[in-house]
PDB file with one MODEL, atoms N, CA, C and O in Angstrom:
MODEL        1
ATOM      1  N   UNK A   1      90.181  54.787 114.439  1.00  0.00           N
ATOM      2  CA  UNK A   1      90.808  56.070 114.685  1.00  0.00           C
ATOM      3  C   UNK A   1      89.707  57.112 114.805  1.00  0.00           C
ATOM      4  O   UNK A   1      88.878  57.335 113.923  1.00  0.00           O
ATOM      5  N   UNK A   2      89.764  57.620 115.771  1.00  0.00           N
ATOM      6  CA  UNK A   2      88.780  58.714 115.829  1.00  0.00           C
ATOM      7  C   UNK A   2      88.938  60.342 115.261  1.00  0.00           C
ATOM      8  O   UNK A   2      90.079  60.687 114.955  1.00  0.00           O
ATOM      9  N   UNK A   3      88.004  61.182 115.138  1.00  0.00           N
ATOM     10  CA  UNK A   3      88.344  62.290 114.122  1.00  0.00           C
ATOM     11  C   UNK A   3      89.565  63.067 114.483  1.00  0.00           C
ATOM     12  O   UNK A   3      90.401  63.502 113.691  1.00  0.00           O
ATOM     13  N   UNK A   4      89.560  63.187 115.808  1.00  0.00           N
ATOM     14  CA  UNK A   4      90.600  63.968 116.239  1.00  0.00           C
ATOM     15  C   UNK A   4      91.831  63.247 115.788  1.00  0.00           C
ATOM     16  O   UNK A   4      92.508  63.603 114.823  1.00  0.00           O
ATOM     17  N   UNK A   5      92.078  62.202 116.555  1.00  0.00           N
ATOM     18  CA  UNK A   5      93.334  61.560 115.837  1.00  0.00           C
ATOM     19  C   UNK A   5      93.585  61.469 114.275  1.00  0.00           C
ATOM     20  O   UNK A   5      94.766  61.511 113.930  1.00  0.00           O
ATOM     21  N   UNK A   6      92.786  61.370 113.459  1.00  0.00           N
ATOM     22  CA  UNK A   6      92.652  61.408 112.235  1.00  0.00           C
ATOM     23  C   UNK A   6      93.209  62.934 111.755  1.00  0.00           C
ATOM     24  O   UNK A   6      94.204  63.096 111.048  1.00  0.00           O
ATOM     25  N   UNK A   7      92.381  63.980 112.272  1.00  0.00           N
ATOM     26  CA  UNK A   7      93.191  65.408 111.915  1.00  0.00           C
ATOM     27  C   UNK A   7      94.204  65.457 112.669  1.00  0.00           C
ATOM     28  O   UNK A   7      94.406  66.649 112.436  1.00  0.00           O
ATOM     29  N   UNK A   8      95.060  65.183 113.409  1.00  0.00           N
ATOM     30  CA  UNK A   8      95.851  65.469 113.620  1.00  0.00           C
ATOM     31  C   UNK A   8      96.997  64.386 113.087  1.00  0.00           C
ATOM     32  O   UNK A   8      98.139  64.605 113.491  1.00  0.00           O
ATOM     33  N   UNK A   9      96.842  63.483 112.404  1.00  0.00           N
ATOM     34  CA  UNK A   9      97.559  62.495 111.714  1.00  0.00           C
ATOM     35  C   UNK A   9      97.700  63.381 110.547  1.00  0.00           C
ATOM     36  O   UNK A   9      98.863  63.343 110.144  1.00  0.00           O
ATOM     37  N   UNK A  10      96.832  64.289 109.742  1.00  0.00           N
ATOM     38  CA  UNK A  10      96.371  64.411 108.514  1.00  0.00           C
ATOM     39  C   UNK A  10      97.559  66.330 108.712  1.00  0.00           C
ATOM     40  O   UNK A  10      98.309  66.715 107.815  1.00  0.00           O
ATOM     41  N   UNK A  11      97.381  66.977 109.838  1.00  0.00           N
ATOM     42  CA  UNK A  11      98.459  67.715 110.115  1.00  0.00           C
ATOM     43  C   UNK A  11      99.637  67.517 110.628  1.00  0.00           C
ATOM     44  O   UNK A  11     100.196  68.516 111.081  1.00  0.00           O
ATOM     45  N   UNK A  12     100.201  66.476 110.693  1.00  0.00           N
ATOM     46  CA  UNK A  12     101.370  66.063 111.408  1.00  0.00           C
ATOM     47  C   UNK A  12     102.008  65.325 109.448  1.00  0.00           C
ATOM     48  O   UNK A  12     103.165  65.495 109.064  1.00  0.00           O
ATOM     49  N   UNK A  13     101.357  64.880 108.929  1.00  0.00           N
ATOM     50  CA  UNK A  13     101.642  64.473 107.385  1.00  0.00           C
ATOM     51  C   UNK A  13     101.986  65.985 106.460  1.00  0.00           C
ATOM     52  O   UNK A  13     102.976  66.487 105.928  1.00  0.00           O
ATOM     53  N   UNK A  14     100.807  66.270 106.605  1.00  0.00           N
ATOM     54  CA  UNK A  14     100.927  68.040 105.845  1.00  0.00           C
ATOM     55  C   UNK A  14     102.325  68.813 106.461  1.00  0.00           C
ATOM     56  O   UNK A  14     102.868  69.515 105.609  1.00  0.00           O
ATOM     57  N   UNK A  15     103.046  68.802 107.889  1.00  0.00           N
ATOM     58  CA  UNK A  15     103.727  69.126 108.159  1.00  0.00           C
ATOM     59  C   UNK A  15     105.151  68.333 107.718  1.00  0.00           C
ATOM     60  O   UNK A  15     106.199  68.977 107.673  1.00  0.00           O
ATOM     61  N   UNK A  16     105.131  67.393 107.509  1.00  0.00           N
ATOM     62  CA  UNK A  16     106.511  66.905 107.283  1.00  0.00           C
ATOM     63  C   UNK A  16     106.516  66.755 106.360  1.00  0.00           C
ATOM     64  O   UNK A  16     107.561  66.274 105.922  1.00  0.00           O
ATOM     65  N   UNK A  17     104.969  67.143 104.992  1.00  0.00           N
ATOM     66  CA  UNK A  17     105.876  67.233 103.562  1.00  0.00           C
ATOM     67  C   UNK A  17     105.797  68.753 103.457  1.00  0.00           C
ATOM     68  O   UNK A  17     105.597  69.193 102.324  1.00  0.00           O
ATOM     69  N   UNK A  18     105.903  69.486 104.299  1.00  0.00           N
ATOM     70  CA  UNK A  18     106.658  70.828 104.028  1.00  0.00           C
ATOM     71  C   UNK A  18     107.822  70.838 104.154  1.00  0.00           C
ATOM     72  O   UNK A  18     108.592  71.359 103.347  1.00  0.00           O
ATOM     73  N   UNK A  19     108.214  70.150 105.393  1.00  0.00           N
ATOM     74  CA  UNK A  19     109.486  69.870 105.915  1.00  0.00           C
ATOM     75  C   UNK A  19     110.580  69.306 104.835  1.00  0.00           C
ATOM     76  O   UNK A  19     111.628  69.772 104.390  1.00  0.00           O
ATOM     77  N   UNK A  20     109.922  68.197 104.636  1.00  0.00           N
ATOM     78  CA  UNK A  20     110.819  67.270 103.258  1.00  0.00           C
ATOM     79  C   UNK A  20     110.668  68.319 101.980  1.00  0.00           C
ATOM     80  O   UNK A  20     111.771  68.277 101.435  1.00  0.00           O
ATOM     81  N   UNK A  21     109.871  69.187 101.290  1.00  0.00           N
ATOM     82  CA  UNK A  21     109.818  69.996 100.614  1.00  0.00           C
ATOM     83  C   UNK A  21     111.008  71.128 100.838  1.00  0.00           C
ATOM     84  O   UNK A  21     111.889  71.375 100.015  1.00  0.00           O
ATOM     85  N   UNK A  22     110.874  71.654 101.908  1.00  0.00           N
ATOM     86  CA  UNK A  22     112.266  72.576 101.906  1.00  0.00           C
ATOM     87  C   UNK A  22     113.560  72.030 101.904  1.00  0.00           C
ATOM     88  O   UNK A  22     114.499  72.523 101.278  1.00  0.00           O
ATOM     89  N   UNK A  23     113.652  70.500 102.950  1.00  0.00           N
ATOM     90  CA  UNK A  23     115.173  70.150 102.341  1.00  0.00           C
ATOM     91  C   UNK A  23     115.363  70.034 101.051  1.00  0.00           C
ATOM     92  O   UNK A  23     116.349  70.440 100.437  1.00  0.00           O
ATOM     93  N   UNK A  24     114.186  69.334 100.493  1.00  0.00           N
ATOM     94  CA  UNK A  24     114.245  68.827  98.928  1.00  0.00           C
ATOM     95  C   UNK A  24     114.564  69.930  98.070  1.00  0.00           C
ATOM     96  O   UNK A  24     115.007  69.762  96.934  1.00  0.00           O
ATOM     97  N   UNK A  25     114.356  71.019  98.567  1.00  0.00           N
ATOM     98  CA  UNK A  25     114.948  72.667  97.517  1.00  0.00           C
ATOM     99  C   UNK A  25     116.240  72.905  98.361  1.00  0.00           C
ATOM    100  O   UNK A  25     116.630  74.070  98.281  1.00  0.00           O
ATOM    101  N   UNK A  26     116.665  72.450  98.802  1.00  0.00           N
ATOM    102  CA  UNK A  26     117.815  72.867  98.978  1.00  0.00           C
ATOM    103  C   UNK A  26     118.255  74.181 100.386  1.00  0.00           C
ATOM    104  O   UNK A  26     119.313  74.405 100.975  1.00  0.00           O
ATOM    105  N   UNK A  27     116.328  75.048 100.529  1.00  0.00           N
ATOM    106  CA  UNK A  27     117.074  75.574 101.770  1.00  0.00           C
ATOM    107  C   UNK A  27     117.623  75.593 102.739  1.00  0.00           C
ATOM    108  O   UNK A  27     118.065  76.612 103.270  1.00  0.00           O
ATOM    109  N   UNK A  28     117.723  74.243 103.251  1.00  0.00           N
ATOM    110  CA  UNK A  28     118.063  73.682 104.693  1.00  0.00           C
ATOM    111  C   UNK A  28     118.739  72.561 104.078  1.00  0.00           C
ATOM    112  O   UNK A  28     118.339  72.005 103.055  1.00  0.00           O
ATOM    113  N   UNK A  29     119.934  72.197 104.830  1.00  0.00           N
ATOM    114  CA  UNK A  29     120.900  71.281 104.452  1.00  0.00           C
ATOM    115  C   UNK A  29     121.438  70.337 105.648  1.00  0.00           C
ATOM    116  O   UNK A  29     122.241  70.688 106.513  1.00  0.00           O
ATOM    117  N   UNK A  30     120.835  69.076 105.521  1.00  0.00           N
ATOM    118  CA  UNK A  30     121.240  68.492 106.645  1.00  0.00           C
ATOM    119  C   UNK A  30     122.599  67.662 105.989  1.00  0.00           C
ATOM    120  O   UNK A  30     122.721  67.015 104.949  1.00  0.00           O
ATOM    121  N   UNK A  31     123.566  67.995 107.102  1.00  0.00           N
ATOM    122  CA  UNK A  31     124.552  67.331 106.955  1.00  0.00           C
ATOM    123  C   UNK A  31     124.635  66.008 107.512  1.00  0.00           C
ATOM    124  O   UNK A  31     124.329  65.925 108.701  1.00  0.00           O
ATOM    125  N   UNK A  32     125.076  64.663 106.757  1.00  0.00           N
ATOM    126  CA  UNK A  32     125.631  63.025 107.570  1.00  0.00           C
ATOM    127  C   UNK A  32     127.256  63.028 107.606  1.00  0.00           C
ATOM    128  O   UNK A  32     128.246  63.061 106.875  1.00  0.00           O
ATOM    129  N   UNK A  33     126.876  62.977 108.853  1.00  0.00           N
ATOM    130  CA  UNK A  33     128.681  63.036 109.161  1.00  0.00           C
ATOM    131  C   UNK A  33     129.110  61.300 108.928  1.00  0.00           C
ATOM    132  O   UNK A  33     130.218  61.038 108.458  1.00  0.00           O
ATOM    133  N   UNK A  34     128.222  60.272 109.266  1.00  0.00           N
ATOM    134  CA  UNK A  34     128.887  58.751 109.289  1.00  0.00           C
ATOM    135  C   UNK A  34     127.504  57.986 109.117  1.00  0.00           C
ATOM    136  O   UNK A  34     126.566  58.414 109.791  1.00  0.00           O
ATOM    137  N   UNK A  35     127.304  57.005 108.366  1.00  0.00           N
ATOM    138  CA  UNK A  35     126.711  55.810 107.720  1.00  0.00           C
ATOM    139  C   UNK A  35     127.060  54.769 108.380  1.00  0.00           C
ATOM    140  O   UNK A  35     128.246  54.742 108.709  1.00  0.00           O
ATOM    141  N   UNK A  36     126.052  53.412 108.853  1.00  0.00           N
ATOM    142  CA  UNK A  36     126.135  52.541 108.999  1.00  0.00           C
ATOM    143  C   UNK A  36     125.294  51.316 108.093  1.00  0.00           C
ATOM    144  O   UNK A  36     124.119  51.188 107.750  1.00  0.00           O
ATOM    145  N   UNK A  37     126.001  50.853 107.983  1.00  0.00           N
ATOM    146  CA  UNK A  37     124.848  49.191 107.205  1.00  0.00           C
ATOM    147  C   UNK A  37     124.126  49.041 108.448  1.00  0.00           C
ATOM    148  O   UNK A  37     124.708  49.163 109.526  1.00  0.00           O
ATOM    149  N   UNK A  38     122.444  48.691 108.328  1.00  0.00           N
ATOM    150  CA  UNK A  38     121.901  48.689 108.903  1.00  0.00           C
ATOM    151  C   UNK A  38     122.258  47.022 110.127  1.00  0.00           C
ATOM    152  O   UNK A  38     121.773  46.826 111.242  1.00  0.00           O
ATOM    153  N   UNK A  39     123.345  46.016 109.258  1.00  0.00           N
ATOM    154  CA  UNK A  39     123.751  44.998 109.803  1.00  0.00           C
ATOM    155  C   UNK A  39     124.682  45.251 111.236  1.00  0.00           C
ATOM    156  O   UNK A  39     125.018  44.613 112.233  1.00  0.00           O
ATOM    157  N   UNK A  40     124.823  46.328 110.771  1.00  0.00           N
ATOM    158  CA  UNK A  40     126.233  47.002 112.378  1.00  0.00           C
ATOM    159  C   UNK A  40     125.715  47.901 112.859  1.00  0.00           C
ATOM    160  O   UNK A  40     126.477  48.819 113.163  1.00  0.00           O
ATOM    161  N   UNK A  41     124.210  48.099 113.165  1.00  0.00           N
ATOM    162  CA  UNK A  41     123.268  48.419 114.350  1.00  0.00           C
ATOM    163  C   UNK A  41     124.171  48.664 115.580  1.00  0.00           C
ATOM    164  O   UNK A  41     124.532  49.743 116.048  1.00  0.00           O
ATOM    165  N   UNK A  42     124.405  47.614 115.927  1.00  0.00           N
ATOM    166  CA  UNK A  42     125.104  47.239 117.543  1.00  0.00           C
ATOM    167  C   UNK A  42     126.634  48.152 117.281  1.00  0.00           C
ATOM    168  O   UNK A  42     127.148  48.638 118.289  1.00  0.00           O
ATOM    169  N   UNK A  43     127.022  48.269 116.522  1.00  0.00           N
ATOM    170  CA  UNK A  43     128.619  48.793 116.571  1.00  0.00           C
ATOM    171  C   UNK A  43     127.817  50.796 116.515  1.00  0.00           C
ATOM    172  O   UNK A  43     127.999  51.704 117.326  1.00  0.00           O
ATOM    173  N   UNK A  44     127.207  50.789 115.576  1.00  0.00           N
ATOM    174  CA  UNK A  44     126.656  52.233 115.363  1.00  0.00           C
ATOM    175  C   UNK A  44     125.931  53.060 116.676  1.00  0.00           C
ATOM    176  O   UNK A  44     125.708  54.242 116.936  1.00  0.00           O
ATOM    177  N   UNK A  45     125.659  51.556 117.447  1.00  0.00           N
ATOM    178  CA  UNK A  45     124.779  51.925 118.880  1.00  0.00           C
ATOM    179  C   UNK A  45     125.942  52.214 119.874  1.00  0.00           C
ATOM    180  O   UNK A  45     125.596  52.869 120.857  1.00  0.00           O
ATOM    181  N   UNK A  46     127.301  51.842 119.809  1.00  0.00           N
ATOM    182  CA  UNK A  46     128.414  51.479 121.060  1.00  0.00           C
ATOM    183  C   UNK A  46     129.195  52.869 120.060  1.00  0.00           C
ATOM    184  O   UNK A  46     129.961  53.559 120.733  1.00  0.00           O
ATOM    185  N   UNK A  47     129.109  53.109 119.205  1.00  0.00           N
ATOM    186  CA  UNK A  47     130.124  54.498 118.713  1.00  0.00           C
ATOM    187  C   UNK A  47     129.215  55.826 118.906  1.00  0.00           C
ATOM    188  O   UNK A  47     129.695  56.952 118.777  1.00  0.00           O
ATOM    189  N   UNK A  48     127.485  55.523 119.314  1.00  0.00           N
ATOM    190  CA  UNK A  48     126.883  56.394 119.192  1.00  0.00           C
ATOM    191  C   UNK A  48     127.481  56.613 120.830  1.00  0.00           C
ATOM    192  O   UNK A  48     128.391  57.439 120.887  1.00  0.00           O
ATOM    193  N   UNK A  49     127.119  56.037 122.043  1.00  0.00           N
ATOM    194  CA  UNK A  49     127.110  55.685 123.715  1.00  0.00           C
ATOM    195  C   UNK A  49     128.708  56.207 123.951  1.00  0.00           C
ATOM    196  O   UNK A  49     129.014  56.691 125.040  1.00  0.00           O
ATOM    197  N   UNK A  50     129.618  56.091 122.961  1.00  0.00           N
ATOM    198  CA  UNK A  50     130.878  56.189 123.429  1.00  0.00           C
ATOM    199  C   UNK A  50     131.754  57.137 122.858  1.00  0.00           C
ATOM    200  O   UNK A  50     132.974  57.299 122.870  1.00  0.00           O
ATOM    201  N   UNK A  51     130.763  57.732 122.342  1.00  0.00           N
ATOM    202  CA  UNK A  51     130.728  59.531 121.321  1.00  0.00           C
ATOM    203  C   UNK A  51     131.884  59.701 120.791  1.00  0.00           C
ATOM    204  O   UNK A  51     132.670  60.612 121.051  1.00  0.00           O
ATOM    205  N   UNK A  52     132.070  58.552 119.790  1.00  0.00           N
ATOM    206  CA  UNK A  52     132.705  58.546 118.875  1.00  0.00           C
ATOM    207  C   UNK A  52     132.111  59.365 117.383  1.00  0.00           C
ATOM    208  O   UNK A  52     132.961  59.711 116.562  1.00  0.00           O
ATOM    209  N   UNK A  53     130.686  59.629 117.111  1.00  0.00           N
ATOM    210  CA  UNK A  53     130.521  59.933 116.608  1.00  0.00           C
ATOM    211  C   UNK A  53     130.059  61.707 116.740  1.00  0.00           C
ATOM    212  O   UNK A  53     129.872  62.215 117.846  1.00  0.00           O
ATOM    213  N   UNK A  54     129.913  62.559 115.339  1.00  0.00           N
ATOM    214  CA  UNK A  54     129.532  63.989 115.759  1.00  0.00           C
ATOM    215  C   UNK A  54     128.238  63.969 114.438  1.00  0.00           C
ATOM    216  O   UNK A  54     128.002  63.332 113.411  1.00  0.00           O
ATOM    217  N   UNK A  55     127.862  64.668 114.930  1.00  0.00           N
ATOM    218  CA  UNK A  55     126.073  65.331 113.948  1.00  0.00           C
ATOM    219  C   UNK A  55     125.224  64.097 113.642  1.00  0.00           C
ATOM    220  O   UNK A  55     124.960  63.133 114.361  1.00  0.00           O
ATOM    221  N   UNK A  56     124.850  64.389 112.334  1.00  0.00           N
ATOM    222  CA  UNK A  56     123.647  63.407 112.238  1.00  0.00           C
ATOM    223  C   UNK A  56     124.512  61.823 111.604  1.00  0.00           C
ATOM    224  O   UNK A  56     125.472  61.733 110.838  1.00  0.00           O
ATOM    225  N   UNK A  57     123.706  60.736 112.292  1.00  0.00           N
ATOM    226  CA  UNK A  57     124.108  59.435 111.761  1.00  0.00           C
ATOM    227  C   UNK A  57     123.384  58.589 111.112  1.00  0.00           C
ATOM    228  O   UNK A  57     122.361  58.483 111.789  1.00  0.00           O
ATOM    229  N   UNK A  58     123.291  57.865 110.130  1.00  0.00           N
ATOM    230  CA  UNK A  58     122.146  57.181 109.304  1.00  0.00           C
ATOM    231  C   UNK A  58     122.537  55.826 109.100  1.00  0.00           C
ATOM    232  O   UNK A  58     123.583  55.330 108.680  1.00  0.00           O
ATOM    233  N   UNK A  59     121.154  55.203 109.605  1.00  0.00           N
ATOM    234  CA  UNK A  59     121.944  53.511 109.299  1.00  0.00           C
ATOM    235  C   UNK A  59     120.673  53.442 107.722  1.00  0.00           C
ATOM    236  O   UNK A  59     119.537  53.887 107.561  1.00  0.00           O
ATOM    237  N   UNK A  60     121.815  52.495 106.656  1.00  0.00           N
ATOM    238  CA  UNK A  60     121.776  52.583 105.175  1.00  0.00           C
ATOM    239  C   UNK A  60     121.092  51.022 105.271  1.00  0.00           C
ATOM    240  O   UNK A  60     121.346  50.250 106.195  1.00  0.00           O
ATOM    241  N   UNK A  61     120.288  50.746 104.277  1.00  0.00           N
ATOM    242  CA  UNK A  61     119.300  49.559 104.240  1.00  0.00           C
ATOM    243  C   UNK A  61     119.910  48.808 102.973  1.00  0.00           C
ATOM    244  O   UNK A  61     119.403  47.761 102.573  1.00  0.00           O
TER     245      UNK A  61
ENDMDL
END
């Protein structure tokens, strides 16, 4: 990895634990509208294509 890529790995990290820091207090609130087991991939992919679903969706491990 060269330096550049390296700082900018090293600000792209610094940036998303600010990010995760403010959800983590609570100012910003992301809402999950629907969960999938990560086993029904394919059903979560055909409800995503056939907009059955609305806002954010999370497949659960």
């Amino acid at each position: 990895m060269s330096r550049s890529q390296g700082a900018k790995r090293e600000a792209m990290v610094a940036m998303a634990k600010e990010l995760f820091d403010v959800v983590q207090s609570g100012a910003v609130k992301i809402n999950i509208n629907q969960t999938y087991p990560l086993k029904d991939v394919a059903k979560a992919h055909r409800d995503l294509e056939a907009c059955k679903t609305t806002g954010s969706t999370v497949l659960t491990i």
